[in-house]
Structure formats: C-alpha cells, structure tokens
TORGU-659752 format. One record per residue (C-alpha): x, y, z; residue in three letters. Coordinates in steps of 0.001 Angstrom, whole numbers, plus 524288, in hexadecimal, padded with zeros to 5 digits. Each point is the difference from the previous one (the first is absolute). Layout:
XYZALA;...
//
This chain:
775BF8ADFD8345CUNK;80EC37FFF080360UNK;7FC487F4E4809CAUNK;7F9A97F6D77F7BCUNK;80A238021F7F646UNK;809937FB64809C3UNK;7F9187F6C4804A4UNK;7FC0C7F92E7F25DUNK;80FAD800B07FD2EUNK;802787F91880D96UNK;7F6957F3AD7FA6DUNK;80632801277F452UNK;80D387FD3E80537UNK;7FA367F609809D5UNK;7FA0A7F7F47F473UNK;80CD0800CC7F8AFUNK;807F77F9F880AF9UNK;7F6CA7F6D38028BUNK;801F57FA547F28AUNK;80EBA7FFBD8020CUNK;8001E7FBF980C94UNK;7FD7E7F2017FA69UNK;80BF1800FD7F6C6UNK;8094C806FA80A59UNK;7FDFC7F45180BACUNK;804337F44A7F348UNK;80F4D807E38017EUNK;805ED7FA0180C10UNK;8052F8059F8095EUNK;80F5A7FC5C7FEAEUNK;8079F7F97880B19UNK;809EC808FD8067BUNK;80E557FF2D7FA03UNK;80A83806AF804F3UNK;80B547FCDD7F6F1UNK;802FE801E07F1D2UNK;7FC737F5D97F7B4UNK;7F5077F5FB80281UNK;7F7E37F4D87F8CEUNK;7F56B7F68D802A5UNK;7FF6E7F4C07F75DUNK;7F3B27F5B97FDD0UNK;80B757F5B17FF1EUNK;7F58C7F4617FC4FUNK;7FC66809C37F36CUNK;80B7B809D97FF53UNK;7F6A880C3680285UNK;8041680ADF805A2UNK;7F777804B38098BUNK;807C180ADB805EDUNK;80C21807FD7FC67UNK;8084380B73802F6UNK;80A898001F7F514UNK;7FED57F1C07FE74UNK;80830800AA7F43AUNK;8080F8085D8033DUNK;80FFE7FD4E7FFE1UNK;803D67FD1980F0BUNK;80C7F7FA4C8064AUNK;7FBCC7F23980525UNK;8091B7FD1A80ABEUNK;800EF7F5048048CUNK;7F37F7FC057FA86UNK;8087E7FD717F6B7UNK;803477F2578065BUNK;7F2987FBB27FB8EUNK;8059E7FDE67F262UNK;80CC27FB1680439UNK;7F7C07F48880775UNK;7F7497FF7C7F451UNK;80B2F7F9FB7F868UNK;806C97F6C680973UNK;7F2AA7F9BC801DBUNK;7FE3A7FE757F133UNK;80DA17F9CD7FF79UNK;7FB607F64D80BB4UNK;7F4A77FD6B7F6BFUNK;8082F7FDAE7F505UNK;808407F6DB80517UNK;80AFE808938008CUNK;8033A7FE2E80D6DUNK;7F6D57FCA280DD7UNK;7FBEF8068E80B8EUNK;808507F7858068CUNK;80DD4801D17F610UNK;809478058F8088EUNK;8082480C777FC5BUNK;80C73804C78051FUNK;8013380E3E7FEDCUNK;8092C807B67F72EUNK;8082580C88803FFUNK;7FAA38077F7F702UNK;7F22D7FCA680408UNK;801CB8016180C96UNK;8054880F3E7FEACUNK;7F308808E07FFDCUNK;8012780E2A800D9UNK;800E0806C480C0CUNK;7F4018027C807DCUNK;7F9D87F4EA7FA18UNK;7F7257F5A580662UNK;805857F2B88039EUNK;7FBCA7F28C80725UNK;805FD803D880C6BUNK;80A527FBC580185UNK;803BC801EE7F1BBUNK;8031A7F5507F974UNK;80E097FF117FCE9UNK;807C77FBBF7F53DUNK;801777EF1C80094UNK;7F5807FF7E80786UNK;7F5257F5BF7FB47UNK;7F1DF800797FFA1UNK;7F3B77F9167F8AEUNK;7F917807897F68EUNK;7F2B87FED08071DUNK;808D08069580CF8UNK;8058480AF67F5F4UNK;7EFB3802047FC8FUNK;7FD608024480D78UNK;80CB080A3580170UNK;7FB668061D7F342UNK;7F29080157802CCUNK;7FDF5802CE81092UNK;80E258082D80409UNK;7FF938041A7F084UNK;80ECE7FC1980109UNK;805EA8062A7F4D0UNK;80B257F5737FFB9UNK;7F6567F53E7FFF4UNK;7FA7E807277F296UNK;80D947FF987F9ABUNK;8039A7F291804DCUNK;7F1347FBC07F7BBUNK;80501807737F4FFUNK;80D247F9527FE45UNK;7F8857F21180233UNK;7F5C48005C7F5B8UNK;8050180B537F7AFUNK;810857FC287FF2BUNK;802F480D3D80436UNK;7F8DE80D3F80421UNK;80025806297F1EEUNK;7F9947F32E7F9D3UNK;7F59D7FFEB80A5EUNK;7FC2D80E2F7FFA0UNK;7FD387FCD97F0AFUNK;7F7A17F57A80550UNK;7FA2980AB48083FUNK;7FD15807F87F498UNK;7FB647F48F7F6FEUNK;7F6917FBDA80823UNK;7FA6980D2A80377UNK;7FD47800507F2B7UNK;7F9D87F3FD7FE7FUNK;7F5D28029A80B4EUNK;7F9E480F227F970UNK;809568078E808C2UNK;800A180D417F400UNK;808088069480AFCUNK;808E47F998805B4UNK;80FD77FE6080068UNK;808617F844809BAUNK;80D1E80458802B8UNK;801DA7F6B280C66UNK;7FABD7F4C8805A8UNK;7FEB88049480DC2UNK;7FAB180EBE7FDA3UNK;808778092D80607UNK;7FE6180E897F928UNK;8046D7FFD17F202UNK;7FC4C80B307F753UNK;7FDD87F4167F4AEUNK;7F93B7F68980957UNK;7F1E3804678004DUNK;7F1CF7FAC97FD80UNK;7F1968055280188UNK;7F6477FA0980B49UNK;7F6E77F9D47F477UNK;80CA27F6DE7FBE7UNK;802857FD2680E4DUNK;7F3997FAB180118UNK;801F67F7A47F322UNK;80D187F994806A2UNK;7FB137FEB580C73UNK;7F3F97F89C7FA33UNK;809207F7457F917UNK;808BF7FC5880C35UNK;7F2597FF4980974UNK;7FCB67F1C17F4DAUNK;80B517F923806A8UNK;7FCB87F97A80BF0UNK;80EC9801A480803UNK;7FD5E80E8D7FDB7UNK;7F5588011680687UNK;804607F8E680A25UNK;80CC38097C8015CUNK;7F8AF80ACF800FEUNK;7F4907FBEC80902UNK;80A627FBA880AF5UNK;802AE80A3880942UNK;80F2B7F93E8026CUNK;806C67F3DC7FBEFUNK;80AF87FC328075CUNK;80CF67FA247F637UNK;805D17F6A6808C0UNK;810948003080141UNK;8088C802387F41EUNK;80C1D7FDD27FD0AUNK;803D480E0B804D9UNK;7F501804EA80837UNK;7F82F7FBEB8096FUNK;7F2707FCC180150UNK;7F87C80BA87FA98UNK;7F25F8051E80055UNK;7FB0E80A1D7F522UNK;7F3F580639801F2UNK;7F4B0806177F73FUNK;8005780F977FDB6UNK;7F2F87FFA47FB32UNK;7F669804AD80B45UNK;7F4967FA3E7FBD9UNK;806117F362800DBUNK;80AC58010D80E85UNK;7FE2D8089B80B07UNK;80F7E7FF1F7FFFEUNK;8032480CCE7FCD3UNK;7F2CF807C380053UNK;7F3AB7FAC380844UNK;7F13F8033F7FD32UNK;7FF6F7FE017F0B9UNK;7FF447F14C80056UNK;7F4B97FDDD7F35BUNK;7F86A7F2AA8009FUNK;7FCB2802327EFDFUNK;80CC0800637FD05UNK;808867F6337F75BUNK;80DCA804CD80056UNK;805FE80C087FA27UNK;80E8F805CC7FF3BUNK;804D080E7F8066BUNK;80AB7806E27FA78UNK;8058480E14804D3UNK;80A86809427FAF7UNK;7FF6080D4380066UNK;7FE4B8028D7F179UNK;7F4007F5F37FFFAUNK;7FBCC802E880EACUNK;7F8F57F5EB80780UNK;7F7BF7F63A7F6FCUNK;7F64A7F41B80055UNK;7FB717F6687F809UNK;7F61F7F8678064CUNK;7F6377F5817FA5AUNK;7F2F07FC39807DBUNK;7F49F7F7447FEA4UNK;7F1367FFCF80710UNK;7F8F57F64D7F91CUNK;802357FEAE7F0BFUNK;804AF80E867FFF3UNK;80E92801157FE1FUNK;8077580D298012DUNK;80BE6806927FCC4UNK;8036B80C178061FUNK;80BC8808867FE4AUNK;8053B80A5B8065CUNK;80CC4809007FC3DUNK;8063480BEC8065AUNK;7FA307FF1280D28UNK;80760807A280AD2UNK;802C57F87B80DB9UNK;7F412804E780737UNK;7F45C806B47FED0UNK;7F708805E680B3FUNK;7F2077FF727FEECUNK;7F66180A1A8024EUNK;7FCF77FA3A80CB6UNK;80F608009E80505UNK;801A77F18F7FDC4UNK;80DEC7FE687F95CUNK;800437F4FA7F629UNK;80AE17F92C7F810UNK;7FCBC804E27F241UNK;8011A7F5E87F5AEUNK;7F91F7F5B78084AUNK;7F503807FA80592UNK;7FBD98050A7F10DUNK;8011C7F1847FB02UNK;7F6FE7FADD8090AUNK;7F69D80B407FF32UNK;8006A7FF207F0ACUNK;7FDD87F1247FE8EUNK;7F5FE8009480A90UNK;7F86380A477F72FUNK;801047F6ED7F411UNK;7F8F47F5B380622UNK;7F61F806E2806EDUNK;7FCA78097E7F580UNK;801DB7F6727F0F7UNK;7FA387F28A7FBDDUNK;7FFB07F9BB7F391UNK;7F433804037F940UNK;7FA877FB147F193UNK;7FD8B80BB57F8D5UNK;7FB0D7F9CB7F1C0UNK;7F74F7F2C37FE15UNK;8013D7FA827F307UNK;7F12B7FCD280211UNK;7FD1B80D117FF29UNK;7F94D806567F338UNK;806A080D0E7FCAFUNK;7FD9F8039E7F2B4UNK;7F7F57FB3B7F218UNK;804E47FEEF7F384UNK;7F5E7800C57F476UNK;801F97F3417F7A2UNK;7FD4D800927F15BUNK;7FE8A7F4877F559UNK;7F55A7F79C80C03UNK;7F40E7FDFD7FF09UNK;800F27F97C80E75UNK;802EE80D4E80591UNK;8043E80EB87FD38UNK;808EC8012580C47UNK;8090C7F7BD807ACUNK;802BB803DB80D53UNK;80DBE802BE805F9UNK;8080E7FC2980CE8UNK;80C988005680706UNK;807F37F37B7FE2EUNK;8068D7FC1F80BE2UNK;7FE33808DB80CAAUNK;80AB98097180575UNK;801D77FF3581048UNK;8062280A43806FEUNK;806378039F80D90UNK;7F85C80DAC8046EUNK;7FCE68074C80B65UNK;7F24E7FA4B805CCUNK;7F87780B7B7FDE9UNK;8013E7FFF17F124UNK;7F37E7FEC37FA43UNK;802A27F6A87F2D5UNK;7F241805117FB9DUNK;804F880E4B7FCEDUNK;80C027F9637F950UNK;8007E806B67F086UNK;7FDDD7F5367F578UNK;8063D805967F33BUNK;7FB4B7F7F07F5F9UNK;807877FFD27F266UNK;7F8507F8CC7F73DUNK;807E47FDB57F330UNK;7F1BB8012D7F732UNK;7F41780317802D4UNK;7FBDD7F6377F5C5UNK;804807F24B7FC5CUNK;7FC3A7F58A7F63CUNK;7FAA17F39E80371UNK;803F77F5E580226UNK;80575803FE80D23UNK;806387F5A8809F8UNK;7FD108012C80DC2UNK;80E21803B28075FUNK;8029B807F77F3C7UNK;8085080B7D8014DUNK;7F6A880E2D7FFFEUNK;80862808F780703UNK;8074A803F680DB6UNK;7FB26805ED80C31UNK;80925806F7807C0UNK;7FB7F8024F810C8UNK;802FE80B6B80659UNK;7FD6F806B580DE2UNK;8005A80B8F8009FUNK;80AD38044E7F470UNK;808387F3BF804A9UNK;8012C7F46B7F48CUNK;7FC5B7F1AA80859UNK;800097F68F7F37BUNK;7FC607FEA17F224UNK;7F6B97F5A97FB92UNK;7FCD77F8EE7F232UNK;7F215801867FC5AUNK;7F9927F43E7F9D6UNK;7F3637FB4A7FA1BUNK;7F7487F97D809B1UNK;7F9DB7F6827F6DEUNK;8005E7FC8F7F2BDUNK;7FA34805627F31DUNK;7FE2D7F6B07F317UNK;7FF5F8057D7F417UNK;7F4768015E7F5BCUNK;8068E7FAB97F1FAUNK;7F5208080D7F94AUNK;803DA80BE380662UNK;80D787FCE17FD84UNK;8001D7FEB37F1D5UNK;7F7BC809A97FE8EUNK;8085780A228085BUNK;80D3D7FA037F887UNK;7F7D5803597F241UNK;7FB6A80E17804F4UNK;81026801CC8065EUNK;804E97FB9B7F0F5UNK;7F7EB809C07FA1BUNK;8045780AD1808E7UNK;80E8D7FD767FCA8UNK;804DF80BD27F882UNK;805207F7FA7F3F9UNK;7F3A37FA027FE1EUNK;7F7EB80CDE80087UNK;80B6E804287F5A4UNK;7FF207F3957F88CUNK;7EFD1800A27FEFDUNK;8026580DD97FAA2UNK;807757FAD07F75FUNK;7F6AD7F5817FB02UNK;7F5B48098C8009EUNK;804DC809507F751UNK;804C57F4EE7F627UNK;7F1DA7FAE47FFF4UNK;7FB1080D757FE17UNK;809DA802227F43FUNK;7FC897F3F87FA13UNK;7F12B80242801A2UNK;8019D80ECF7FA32UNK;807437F8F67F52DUNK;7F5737F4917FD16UNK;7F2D88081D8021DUNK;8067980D697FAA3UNK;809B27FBD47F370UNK;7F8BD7F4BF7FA7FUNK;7F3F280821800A9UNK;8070A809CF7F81FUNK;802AF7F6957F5FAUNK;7F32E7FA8A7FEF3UNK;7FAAF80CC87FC3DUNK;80B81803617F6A7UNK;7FD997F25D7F9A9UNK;7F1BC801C47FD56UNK;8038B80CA87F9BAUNK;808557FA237F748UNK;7F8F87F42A7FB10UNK;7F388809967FB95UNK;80821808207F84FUNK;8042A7F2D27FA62UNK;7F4BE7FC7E7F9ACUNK;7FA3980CD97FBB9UNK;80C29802C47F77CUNK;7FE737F33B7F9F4UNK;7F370801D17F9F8UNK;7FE44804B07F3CFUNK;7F393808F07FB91UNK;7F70B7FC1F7F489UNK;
//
C-alpha cells in the first residue's frame, strides 16, 4: 500500500511540473553580468528589456562626455558656431584635475583647434581638456554650460540625473542612472558627425599651432583593437567608456542587426573577469557584447492586440435592429519580448464601463479599456469600442423617456398628491352633497304637512 501511495504522489508531482514546465522555459535565461549596474534598452521603442538597477543613481564617468558632445552639436545645428569654427583654448580650460584623461599631448593653453578636432579629443582619448575647451565655446564659461547640462537632461526624461562637470571626473553631485544614459546617448547617436566620431577607431589632427601632428585613438573595444584586441563587434554603432574608481569601468554601447536597435549599459565593472573555463576577459566589454548579443537572439517585436479582434458584448437597449453590440480593441499595442512568449496566454482584463447602453450607439464609440498582461507584468491599455453601429427605435424611445418621467421621485410625489386631491374632492362630491340631498327632502315634507289645515 505504502508503494502505491508513493508512487501515485510521484505522478502527482510529475503532472504538476509538467504544467509549469511550460510557464518556467517563457523566463529567460539572463546574460552573464559581472558589474553593478546594467540596462538593455529597445532604443527604436524605449523598452527595457533587461536591467540590473537600471535606475539606480551611478557615477557616469566619462560617459559623461556624451552630453557634453550632445550640446556642441546642437549649437552647430543652431547656427551657433560650425564644425569647422576654430577655437583657441583658454587657461582655465585647459587645467583638468590631476589624473585626468587628455588628447596626448594635452592641449595647452593658446593652442588652436576646430570644433569638429575638439569632438574627436572629447569623444576617442576622452580628453578632459577638450570637454572644458567645448564648454567655454558654446556655454561662455564652465558654470553656464553645466546648467546647459542640467537643462537638457531635463528636457530628454532623465528623473535622475545631475551634472556637476562636463568631462565626468568623480564628483559626489555629478551622478545619473543607466536608464538616463541611454536617453542622452540616444539623443547624440540622431546626429550624423557623432556617429561618425565614435565609429572611427583614430583620427589623426594634423599640426597646431603648438603641437605637432597628433593621432587620438578610440577606447572603446568594440570599435579599435588599440588598446584591447578580440572584442571588435560588427553590430555595433558607436558608444563612449568612462572609468574612475568611484564609477569603475563602464560602457555605453548602441548596436543594430536589421531594424533592431539596442542600447546597452553597463556600470561598476572591475578590470577583468576570468571565466569558468580560465579564459581572462576585459570586463565591461566582454558583458556588453554578451548582453546585446542575447537581446537580439532571444526578443523581436511582436503584436500582442488586433483591433480586429472581438473581445467583449455590450447589451444595447432602445433597438429594435439589435439587443447587443459587440466590442473591440481600437488600435493594436506591439511589443519587444523574448521569442518564446506565447501572446495567446497573454491576460485580457476587460473593464467595460456598462454592461448596458442605449441606442443609438456609434461604431468607434467609447465602451471601456482593456489592460494586457503576462504573467503579473502590465504591456498596454487599450480603449474598447463599438464595432458597428446601433440606430435607435423613436417608439421605444418615447416610450422609455415616458416610463423614466414617471419613475422620477417628484412625480411619484406629485401623482400622490393629485391622487389624494381627486380622492378628497370625490369624497366631498359623492359623500356631502349626498348628505344634503337627504337632509333637503326631509325638510321640504315637513313643509307641506304643517301647512295643511284639518277640516
């Protein structure tokens, strides 16, 4: 007996996970991360498809640069100044703090550059000279520019973010989260000189005034073998490093494979990680490339809601052409998910604001919301409208606005009220005057009798 009872517990259990087993393979495995802080961004939709403290507050670096570039270009766009406007470079720009990185050789004080050669400083040494020299030109001086900073950080939906620099080197006030970074970096990727900065693995700035001929190179991996070989990335469109050791070694990277275009971020990484099969990697590139290469092999963009599609029926009163109109989505909701997400098990909560309305009803009118969720996660919210229309019957309408007047409460009152004034006046016709009648007949025998007289 023991035996089958073990046994019937064993199917049991079997059964059970077979049922889940469905549910458990739709949660993806997630890529391997060895830093901090980390986000993957749908950039064509702003979906996040992957974070680890994504909003959390992190010290940028000299990601930070991103922003700084941001605002030159919209100042080039603006009319401000060119590419091509040359700029001679103050004293005070060109004194960074110590330990900082620089164009190599630094640019000195006098010396004269374009503003399309200061990009290329800014963006591929991460020259933190080149960033103050930019914020003097378009801003009038550092303070002025690091409003800008602010002002525009604002203006793109970055909640958490506060520039205290224009180069990044470690402030306590100078911070952001990975989520904003992704909203600046977006911004700068729409101009076509940034992209071109930050897809060049050098650029070479001929002879200055002061220097010689100089070539800076890209720190970003997955763009130059310069300083680290074997993470070249053929998706990739450009992204900024930045590294002090409050912020640790971070990426933002942007890729494309088709129509799919992808932010990643990483934040806090440490030099060098070794993998479980001894291989020793360079952290903050390895993890980028492993988690964009997961978000395009494991999401696509998937409609999860036709606005063809009949969800719900509202009965329809006041028609003789019909007693029920049926309900749909308007529009359609798309989303970025992991490929093995079934939209058919996706929850349709439908809120319909009646179960009843009164014709006439006008196809696209508003019935309710639907809201879409997976599996306890929200994906959209949807109107509900009529799917055709409903005319009205004018016999069943004045009828139904005669039965609705009767039903109001001063009416009932005031039909009391008539009621009992009919009754009282009724009670006073058929009850007094009959009264009087018979008193009056009394009377008028009595009348005669006394008038006789007897013989």
């Amino acid at each position: 007996m023991k035996k089958y009872r073990l046994f019937n517990l064993v199917l049991v259990v079997a059964l059970l996970a077979g049922l889940l087993l469905p549910f458990q393979s739709l949660a993806l495995e997630p890529p391997e991360f060895h830093g901090k802080n980390a986000i993957l961004v749908d950039a064509n939709y702003n979906e996040v498809l992957y974070e680890v403290g994504g909003h959390d507050k992190v010290y940028p670096a000299s990601i930070t640069k991103v922003m700084t570039a941001l605002l030159t270009l919209e100042a080039i766009e603006a009319g401000q100044l060119t590419a091509q406007t040359q700029v001679t470079a103050s004293a005070t720009a060109t004194t960074v703090p110590e330990g900082s990185s620089t164009a190599n050789p630094k640019i000195q004080a006098g010396e004269v550059l374009t503003v399309e050669q200061l990009l290329y400083c800014l963006l591929l040494p991460s020259a933190n000279e080149a960033a103050q020299i930019l914020a003097e030109t378009v801003g009038g001086d550092m303070e002025t520019f690091v409003g800008m900073m602010n002002d525009k950080a604002k203006e793109l939906g970055c909640e958490n973010t506060h520039f205290a620099n224009p180069h990044g080197f470690h402030d306590p006030d100078h911070y952001t989260t990975p989520y904003d970074i992704t909203l600046f970096m977006k911004a700068a990727m729409e101009y076509d000189l940034f992209q071109k900065i930050v897809t060049s693995p050098n650029y070479t700035i001929p002879a200055t005034n002061l220097n010689g001929e100089r070539t800076v190179r890209n720190t970003n991996a997955l763009t130059s073998n310069w300083t680290y070989t074997g993470y070249l990335y053929g998706p990739g469109t450009g992204g900024k490093t930045g590294s002090t050791d409050e912020a640790g070694k971070c990426l933002v990277e942007t890729a494309k494979d088709g129509d799919t275009y992808l932010i990643s971020v990483v934040m806090g990484e440490p030099e060098t990680i070794t993998l479980a099969d001894g291989t020793e990697k360079v952290a903050q590139f390895y993890d980028t490339i492993q988690l964009l290469e997961w978000g395009f092999k494991n999401f696509h963009r998937t409609v999860i809601s036709q606005d063809s599609e009949v969800v719900a029926k509202v009965n329809v009163t006041l028609s003789t052409q019909t007693d029920q109109v049926m309900v749909r989505p308007s529009g359609s909701i798309a989303r970025t998910l992991p490929k093995d997400v079934d939209v058919d098990q996706m929850e349709k909560q439908i809120n319909l604001f009646s179960d009843t309305v009164e014709a006439p009803v006008e196809q696209g009118q508003l019935l309710g919301t639907m809201r879409l969720l997976y599996q306890g996660e929200e994906y959209g919210v949807l109107d509900l409208v009529a799917d055709s229309s409903v005319e009205r019957s004018e016999l069943l309408y004045r009828l139904d606005r005669i039965q609705k007047f009767f039903q109001n409460w001063w009416v009932k009152l005031l039909l009391v009220i008539v009621v009992v004034a009919v009754a009282a006046l009724l009670l006073r016709v058929f009850v007094f005057r009959k009264r009087r009648r018979y008193s009056g007949v009394g009377a008028s025998r009595r009348g005669r009798y006394s008038g006789r007289r007897r013989k």
